[in-house]
N, C-alpha and C positions, 0 to 999 in steps of 0.2 A: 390643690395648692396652685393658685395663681399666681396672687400678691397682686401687687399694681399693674402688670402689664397682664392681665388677664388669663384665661385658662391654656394649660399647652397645648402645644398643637399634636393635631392627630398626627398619625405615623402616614409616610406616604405609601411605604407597604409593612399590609397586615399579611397574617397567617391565619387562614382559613378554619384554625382547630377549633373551635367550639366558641369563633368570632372575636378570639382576644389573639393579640400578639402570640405566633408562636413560634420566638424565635427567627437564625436564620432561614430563609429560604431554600428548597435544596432544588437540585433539576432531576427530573429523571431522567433514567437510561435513555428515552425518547428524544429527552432534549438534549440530553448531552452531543445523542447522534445526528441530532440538526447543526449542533454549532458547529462539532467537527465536519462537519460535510460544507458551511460555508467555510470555514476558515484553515482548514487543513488539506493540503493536496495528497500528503503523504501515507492518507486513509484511504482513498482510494480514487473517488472524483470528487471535484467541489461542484456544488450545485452547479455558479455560471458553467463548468463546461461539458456538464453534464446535459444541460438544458441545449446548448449548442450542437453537441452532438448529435442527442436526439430530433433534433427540428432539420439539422442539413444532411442526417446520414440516417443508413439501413443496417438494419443487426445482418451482419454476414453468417456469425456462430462464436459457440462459444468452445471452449476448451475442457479438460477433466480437472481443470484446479476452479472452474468459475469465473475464470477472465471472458470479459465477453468482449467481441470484435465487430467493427464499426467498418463502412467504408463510404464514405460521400457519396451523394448521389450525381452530382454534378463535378467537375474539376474546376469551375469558378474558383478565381484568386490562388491557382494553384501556378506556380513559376515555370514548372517542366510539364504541364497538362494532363498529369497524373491523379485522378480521383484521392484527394485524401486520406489514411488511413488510421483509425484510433483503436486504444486496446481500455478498456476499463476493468482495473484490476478488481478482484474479490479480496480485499481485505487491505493488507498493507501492498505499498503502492513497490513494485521492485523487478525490475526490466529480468531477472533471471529466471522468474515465475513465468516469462511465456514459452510454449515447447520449441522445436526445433521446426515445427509442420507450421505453425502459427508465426514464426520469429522470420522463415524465409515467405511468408506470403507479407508480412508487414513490411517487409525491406524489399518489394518487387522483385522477389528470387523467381517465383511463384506467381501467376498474374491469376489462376482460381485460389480459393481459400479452400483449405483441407476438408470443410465439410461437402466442395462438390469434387476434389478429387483427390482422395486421400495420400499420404505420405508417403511414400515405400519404405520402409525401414530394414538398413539392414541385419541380417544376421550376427553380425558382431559388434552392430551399436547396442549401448546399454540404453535403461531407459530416464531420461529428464528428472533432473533433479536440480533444485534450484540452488544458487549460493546462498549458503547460511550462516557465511560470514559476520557479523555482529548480532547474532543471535542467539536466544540460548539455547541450540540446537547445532550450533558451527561445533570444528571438531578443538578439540583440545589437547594437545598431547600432553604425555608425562611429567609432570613438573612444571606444568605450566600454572600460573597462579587461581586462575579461574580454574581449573579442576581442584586440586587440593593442596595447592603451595609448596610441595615436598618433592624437593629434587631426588633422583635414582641414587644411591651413589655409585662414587666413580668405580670404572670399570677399569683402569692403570692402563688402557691403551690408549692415552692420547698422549703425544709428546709435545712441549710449550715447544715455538719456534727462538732463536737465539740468533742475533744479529752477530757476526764475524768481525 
């Protein structure tokens, strides 16, 4: 069916299924994890500073969650002459996933990284745990709506206060 303005026009994109139209287009997992990695930081690295990092810095080490740690090779363009220091998270992007061994070499507590001189830990520190505040693994208490809506009831030991 043309008519007078002649036959329609092809599609600009087809689908591969057996050479006809099929349909939306979909991405895969593959591709999805290209877009997110240009265009989302809060996955973990966007490509440009991933690409930066690795051209001006050396892997120092990595941690037991998979953040791996970066430190410039040179202190070029650095204000205080301090070799730069980067942390590329494994997964979601969130400053409380890095340990307390990694967290004070990032912050020049520390001028080796844990992997050349390890942490001391003490005896009555607990071990690293990240916040999990807006997660669904943060903690919830009783009546709180995100556990199951249903307040305790009351226990008749609270008294209202009364202005005088």
């Amino acid at each position: 069916m043309g008519g007078w303005t002649g036959p329609p026009p092809a599609p600009i994109v087809t689908g591969l299924a057996g050479g006809s139209l099929a349909g939306p287009i979909s991405l895969s997992e593959s591709g999805i994890a290209v877009l997110k990695a240009i265009f989302t930081w809060w996955n973990g690295v966007t490509i440009g500073a991933w690409f930066t990092i690795n051209k001006s810095s050396k892997l120092v080490g990595e941690d037991e969650s998979g953040n791996r740690y970066y430190e410039a090779r040179t202190n070029k363009g650095s204000y205080d002459q301090r070799k730069r220091r980067y942390v590329i998270y494994k997964g979601y992007a969130e400053a409380s996933k890095i340990s307390p061994d990694w967290h004070g070499w990032m912050h020049y507590t520390f001028d080796e990284p844990p992997t050349v001189e390890p942490f001391k830990v003490k005896s009555w520190e607990k071990p690293h745990v990240p916040n999990l505040t807006g997660t669904i693994n943060a903690w919830r208490p009783k009546g709180s709506i995100a556990r199951t809506g249903e307040r305790p009831p009351a226990t008749g030991d609270y008294q209202a206060w009364k202005p005088k």
